[in-house]
C-alpha positions as CSV (number, residue, x, y, z in Angstrom):
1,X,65.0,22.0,-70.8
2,X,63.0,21.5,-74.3
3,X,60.0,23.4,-72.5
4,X,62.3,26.2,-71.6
5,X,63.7,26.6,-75.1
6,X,60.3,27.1,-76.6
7,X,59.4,29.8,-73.9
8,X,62.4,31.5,-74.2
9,X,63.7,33.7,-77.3
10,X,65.9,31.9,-79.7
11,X,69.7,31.0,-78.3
12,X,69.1,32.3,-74.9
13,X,68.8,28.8,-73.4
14,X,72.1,27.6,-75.2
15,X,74.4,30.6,-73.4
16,X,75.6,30.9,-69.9
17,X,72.3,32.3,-68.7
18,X,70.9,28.7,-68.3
19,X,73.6,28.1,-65.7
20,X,72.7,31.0,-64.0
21,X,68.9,29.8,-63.8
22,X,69.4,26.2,-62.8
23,X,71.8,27.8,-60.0
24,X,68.7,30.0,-59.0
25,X,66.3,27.3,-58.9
26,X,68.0,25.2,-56.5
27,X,68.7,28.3,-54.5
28,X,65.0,28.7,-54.3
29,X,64.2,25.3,-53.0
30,X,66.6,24.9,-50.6
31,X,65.3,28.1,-49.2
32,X,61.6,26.8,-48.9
33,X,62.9,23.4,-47.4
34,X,64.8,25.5,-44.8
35,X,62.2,28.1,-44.1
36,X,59.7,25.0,-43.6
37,X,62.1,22.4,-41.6
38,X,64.1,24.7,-39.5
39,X,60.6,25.9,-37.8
40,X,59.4,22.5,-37.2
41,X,62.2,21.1,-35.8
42,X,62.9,24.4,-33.7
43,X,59.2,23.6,-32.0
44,X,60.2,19.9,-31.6
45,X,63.5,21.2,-30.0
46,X,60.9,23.3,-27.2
47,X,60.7,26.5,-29.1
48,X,57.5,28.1,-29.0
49,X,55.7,31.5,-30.8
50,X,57.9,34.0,-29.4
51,X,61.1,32.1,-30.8
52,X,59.1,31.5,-34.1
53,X,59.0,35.4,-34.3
54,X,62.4,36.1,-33.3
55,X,63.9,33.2,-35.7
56,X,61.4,34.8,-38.5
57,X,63.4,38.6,-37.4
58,X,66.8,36.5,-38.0
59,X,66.1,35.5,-41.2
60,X,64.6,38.7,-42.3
61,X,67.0,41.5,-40.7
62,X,70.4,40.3,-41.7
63,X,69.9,40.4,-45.1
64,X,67.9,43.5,-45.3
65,X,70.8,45.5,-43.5
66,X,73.6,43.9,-45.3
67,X,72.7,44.1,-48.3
68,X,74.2,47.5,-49.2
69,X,77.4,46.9,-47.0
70,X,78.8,43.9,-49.0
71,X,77.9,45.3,-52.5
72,X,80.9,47.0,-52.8
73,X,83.1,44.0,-52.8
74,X,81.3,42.9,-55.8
75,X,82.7,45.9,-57.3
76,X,85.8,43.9,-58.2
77,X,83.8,41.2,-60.4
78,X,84.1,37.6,-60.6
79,X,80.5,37.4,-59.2
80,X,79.9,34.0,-59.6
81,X,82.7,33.2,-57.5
82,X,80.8,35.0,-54.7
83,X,77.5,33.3,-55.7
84,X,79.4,30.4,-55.2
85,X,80.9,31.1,-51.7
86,X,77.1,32.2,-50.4
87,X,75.6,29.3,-51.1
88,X,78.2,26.8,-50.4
89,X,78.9,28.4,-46.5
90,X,74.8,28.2,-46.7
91,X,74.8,24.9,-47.0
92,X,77.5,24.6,-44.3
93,X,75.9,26.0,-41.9
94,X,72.3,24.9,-42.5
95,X,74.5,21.3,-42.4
96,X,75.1,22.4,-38.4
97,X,71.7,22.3,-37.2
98,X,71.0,18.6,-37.7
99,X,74.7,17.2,-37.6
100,X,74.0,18.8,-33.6
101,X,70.9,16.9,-33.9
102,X,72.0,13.7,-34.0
103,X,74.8,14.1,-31.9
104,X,72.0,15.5,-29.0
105,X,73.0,18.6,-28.7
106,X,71.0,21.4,-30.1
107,X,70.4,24.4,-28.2
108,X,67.6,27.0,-28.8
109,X,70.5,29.6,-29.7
110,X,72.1,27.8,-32.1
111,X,68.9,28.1,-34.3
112,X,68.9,32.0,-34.6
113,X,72.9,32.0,-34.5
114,X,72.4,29.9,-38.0
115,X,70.0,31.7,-39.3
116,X,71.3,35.2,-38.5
117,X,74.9,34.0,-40.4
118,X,73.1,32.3,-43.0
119,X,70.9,35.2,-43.5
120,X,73.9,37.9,-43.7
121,X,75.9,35.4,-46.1
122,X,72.5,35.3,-48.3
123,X,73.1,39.2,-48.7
124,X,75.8,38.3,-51.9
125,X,73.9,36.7,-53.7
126,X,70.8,38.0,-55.5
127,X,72.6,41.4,-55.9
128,X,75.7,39.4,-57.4
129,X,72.8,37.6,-59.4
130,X,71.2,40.5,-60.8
131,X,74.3,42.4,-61.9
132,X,75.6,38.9,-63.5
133,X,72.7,38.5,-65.5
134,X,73.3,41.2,-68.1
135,X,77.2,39.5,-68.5
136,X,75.4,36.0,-69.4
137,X,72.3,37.8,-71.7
138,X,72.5,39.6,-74.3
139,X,71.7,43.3,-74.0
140,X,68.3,42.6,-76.4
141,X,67.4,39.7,-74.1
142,X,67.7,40.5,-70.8
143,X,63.7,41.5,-70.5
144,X,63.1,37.7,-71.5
145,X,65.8,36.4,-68.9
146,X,64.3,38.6,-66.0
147,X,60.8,37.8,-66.8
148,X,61.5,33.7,-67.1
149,X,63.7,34.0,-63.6
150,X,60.7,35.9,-61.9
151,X,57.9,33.4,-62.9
152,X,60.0,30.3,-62.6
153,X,60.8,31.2,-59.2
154,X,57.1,32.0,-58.5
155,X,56.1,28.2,-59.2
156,X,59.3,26.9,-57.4
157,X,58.6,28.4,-54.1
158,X,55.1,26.7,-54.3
159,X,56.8,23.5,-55.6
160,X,59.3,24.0,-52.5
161,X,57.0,24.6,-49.8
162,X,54.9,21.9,-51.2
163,X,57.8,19.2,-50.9
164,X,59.7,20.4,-47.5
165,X,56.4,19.9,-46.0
166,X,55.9,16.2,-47.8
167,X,60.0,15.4,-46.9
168,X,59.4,16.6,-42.8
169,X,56.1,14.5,-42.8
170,X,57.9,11.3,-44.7
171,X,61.2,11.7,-43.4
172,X,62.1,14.4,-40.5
173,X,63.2,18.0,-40.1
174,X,66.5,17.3,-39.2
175,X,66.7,14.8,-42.9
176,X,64.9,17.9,-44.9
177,X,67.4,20.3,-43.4
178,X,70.5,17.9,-45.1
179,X,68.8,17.8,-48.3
180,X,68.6,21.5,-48.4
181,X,72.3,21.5,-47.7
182,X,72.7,19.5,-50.2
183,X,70.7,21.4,-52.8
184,X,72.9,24.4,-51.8
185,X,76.2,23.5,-52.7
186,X,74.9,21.6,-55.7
187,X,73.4,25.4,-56.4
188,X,77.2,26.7,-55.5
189,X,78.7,24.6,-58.3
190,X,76.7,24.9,-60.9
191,X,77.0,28.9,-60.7
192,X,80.7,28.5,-61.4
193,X,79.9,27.1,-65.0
194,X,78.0,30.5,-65.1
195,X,81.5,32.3,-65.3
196,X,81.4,35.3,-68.3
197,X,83.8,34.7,-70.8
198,X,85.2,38.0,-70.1
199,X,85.1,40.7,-67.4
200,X,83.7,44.1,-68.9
201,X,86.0,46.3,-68.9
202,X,83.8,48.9,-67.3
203,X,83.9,46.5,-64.0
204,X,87.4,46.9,-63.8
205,X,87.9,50.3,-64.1
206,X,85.4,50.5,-61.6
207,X,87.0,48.0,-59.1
208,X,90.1,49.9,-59.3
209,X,88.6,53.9,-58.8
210,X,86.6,52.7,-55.8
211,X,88.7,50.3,-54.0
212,X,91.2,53.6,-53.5
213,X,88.7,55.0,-51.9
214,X,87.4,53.8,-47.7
215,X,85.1,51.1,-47.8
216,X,82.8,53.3,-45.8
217,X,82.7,56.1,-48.5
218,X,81.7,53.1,-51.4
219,X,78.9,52.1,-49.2
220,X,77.9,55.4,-49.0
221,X,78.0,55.7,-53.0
222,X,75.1,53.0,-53.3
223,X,73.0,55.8,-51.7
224,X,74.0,58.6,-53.0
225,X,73.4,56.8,-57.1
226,X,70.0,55.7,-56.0
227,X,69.4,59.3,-54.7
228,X,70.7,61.3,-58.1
229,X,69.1,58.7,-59.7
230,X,65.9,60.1,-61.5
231,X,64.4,56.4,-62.1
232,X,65.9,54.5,-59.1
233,X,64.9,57.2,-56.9
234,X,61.1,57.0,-57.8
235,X,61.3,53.1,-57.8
236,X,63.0,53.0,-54.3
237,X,60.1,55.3,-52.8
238,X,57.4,54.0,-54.1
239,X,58.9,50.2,-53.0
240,X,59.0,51.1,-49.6
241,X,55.3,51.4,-50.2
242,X,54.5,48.3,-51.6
243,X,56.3,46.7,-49.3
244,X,54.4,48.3,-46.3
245,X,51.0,47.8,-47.7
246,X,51.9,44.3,-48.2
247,X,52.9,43.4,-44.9
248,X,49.2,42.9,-43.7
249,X,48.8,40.0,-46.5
250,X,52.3,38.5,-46.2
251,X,52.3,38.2,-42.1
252,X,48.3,37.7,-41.8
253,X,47.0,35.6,-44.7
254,X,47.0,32.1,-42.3
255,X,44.8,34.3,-40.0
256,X,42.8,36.1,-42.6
257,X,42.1,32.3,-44.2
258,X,41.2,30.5,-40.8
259,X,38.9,33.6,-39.5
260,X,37.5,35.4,-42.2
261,X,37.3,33.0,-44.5
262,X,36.3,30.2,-42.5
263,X,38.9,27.6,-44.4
264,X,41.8,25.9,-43.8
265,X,44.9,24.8,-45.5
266,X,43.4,24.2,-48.4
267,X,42.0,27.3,-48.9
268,X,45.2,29.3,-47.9
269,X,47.3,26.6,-50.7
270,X,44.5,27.7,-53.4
271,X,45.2,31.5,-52.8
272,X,49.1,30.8,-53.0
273,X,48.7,28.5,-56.0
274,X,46.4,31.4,-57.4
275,X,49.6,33.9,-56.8
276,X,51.8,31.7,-58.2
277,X,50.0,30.9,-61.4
278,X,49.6,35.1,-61.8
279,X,53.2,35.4,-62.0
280,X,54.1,32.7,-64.1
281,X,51.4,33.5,-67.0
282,X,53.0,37.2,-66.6
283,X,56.3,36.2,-66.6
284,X,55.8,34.0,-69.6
285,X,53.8,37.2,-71.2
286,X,57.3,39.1,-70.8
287,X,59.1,37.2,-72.9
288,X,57.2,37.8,-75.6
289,X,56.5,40.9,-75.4
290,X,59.1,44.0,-75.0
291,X,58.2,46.5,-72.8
292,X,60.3,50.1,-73.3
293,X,58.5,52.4,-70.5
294,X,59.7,49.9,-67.6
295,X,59.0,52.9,-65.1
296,X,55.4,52.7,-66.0
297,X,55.0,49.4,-65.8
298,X,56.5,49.6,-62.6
299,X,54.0,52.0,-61.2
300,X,50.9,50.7,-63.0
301,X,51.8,47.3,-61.7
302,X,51.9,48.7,-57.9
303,X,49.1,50.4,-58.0
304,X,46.7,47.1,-58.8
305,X,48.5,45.3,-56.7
306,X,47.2,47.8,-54.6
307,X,43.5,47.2,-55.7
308,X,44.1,43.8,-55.6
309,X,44.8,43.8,-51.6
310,X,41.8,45.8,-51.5
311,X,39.6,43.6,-53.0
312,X,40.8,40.7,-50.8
313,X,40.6,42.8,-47.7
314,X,36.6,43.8,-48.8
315,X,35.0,40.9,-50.9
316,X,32.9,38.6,-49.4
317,X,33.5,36.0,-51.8
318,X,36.1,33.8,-52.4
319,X,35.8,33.5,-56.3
320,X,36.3,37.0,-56.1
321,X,39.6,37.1,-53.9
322,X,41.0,34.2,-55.2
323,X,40.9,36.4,-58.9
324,X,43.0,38.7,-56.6
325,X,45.0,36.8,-55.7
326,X,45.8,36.0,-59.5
327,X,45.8,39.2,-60.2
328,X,48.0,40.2,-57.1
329,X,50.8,37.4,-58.6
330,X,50.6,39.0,-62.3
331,X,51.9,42.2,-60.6
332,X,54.3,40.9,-58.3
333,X,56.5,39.7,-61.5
334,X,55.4,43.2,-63.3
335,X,56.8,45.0,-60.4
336,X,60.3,42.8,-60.1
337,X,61.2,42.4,-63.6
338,X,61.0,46.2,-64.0
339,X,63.0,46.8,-61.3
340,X,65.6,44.7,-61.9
341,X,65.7,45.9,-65.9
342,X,65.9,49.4,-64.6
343,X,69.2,48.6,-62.8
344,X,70.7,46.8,-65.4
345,X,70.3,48.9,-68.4
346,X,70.6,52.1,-66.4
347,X,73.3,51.9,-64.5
348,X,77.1,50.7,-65.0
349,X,78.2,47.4,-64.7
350,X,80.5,48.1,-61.6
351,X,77.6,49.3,-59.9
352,X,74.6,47.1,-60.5
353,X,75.1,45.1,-57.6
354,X,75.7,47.9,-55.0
355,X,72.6,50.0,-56.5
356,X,70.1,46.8,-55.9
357,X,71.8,46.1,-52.8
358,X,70.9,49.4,-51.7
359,X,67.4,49.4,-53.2
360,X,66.8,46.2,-51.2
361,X,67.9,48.2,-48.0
362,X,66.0,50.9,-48.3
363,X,62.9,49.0,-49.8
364,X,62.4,46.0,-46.8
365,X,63.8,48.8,-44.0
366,X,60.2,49.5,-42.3
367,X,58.6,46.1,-43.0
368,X,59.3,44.2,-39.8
369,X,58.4,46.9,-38.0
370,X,54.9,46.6,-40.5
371,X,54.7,42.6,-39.9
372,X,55.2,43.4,-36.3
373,X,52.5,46.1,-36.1
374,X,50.0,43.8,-38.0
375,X,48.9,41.3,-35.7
376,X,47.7,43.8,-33.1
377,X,46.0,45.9,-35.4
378,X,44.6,43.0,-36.4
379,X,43.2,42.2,-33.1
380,X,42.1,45.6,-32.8
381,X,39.9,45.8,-36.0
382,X,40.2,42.5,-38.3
383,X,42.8,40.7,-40.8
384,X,40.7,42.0,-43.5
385,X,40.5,45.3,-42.4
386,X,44.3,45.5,-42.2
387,X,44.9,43.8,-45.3
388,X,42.6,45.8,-46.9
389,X,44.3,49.3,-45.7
390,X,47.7,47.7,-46.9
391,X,46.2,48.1,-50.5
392,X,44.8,51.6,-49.5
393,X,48.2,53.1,-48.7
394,X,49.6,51.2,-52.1
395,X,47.2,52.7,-54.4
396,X,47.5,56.6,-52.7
397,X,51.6,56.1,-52.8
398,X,50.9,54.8,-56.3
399,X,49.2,57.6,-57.9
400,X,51.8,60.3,-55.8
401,X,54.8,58.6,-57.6
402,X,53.1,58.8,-60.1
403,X,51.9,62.2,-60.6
404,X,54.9,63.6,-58.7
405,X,58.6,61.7,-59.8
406,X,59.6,60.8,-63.6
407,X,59.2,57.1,-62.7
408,X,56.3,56.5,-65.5
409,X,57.9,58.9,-67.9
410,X,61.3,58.3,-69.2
411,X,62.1,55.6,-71.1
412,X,65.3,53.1,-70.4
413,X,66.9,54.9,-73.0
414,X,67.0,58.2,-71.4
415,X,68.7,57.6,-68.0
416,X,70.8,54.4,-70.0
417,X,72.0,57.5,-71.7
418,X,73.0,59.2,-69.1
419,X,74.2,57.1,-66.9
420,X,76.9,55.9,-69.5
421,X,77.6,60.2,-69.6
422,X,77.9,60.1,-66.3
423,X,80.4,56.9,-65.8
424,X,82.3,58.5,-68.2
425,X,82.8,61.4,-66.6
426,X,83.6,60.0,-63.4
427,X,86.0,57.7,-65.2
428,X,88.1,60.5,-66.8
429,X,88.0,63.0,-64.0
């Protein structure tokens, strides 16, 4: 807590927002022990690579799709009550697996029945989380918040994975599975201490124009803002990029280590501890710095991620891609903080949650098909040749956002400004 104080700006750590990041941080590891134990103990239970792939697809697709269909019900506010509610039924139903376990009785289907639920209940609570933010920050802060979230999170998931694997080899996968249940609803409570002192008043007049309206016509609005949205829209495009060109790294990297590179899990724990250490040095850079052209940071920060793939897809040397894979982290937490300031100081309150819901949607749509499509490529030509046409398609997306939407032009204060114009308008009409 004393380290965290001297990172972050002055009173930041002494308001809600400290709630909100402990809550985050146990949400991330009991993530990584899940993602780690529920695997292992699904091939102890007789599961083999096809049920891998299709438990990997439950995890993935719930969330993804439902993302922009619950956002509206955050609408109404009281978002850390549905923080709450995801993680504790999280923990619930990651309980299942091994209470079915030790009674000897654990069917195959019960593993992607958990993780399809868990995965659609997941869908509340980072866009709950990133529309709460701004009600726990201050308005001149909330660059400094983002940036500490993003690079925390970074080292966590390392930490994570590190200690599920150390807790299934010392203990078991059905033990590492309870303490992630644990670590969930201790993650639920500590959100409701997160709780705003007031609701904005713009949330509830919000809550009360939309919930007049069919629920299928508010989920529709999500779209439609990102859409007339001059900023959003060039964000949302160019993310469905990034997200495609970094498919071939994210589903091939095991592959790309052991065959390519000749290593072994050593050499794929340097690269992630490389990525890791990228994004917390940038992260920590963000909160001392302020940034005012977030769009361009945005798209400079794509297009060397872009490079960065590249270079790991082409170099011969590991040196040489473990530096990209430093660089690589530094613009994963210059791409997300961006993003998430853009929502948050561009759009009203009501509707922060619904817009990143649908961002998330739209950006993560074609990206199992990409995972999918990457190991035969793969076959076909090489990880590194795929890996390094993942960057390809980044840095020519890159430079047409750029070039061709107002992403890297307009400062926060421009659309901030007219988003207010517009939510008053829709307010008084």
């Amino acid at each position: 807590m004393s380290a965290a104080s001297q990172v972050l700006p002055a009173g930041l750590w002494h308001t809600r927002y400290r709630y909100l990041f402990f809550s985050r941080t146990l949400k991330d590891i009991a993530e990584n022990f899940v993602s780690i134990a529920v695997v292992w103990l699904l091939i102890e239970s007789g599961g083999d690579a096809v049920s891998t792939s299709l438990l990997f697809l439950c995890i993935l697709l719930p969330q993804m799709l439902l993302s922009s269909v619950v956002t509206p019900l955050l609408s109404r506010g009281q978002l850390h009550r549905w923080m709450f509610a995801s993680d504790l039924f999280r923990g619930l139903l990651v309980l299942l697996i091994p209470i079915c376990f030790y009674l000897g009785s654990l069917p195959l289907w019960l593993f992607f029945l958990v993780a399809s639920m868990e995965s659609a209940i997941g869908a509340f609570y980072n866009p709950a989380s990133v529309a709460l933010l701004p009600r726990v920050t201050h308005s001149s802060q909330l660059q400094q918040a983002n940036a500490f979230l993003q690079s925390s999170s970074q080292v966590v998931s390392l930490l994570g994975l590190a200690g599920a694997g150390a807790l299934v080899t010392l203990l078991s996968a059905s033990a590492t599975l309870v303490i992630a249940a644990v670590v969930f609803v201790l993650s639920a409570f500590i959100i409701l201490l997160a709780r705003p002192d007031k609701e904005q008043h713009s949330a509830e007049a919000g809550s009360i124009t939309t919930e007049k309206r069919p629920y299928h016509q508010r989920v529709g609005e999500g779209f439609r803002i990102v859409k007339k949205h001059k900023l959003i829209f060039g964000l949302a495009v160019f993310a469905i990029f990034l997200n495609l060109g970094s498919a071939p790294f994210l589903s091939l990297s095991a592959i790309f280590v052991a065959e390519d590179l000749g290593g072994d899990a050593a050499t794929l724990t340097l690269l992630r501890a490389s990525i890791a250490l990228g994004a917390l040095l940038m992260g920590l850079l963000l909160t001392r710095i302020t940034i005012k052209r977030q769009g361009l940071l945005f798209v400079w920060a794509g297009i060397i991620s872009g490079l960065a793939y590249l270079l790991v897809g082409l170099s011969p040397w590991l040196w040489m891609i473990v530096v990209s894979c430093f660089l690589f982290g530094v613009t994963q937490t210059a791409i997300n903080v961006p993003e998430m300031m853009i929502v948050q100081t561009t759009v009203p309150q009501h509707q922060q949650a619904q817009v990143y819901g649908v961002l998330m949607t739209i950006s993560f749509a074609l990206l199992p098909f990409a995972i999918i499509a990457a190991g035969p490529l793969a076959a076909a030509y090489s990880s590194s040749m795929i890996i390094a046409a993942g960057g390809v398609l980044i840095v020519i997306s890159g430079v047409l956002v750029y070039l061709f939407t107002p992403l890297a032009k307009l400062q926060l204060e421009d659309e901030s400004s007219a988003a207010l114009r517009d939510d008053r308008a829709g307010q008084l009409g």
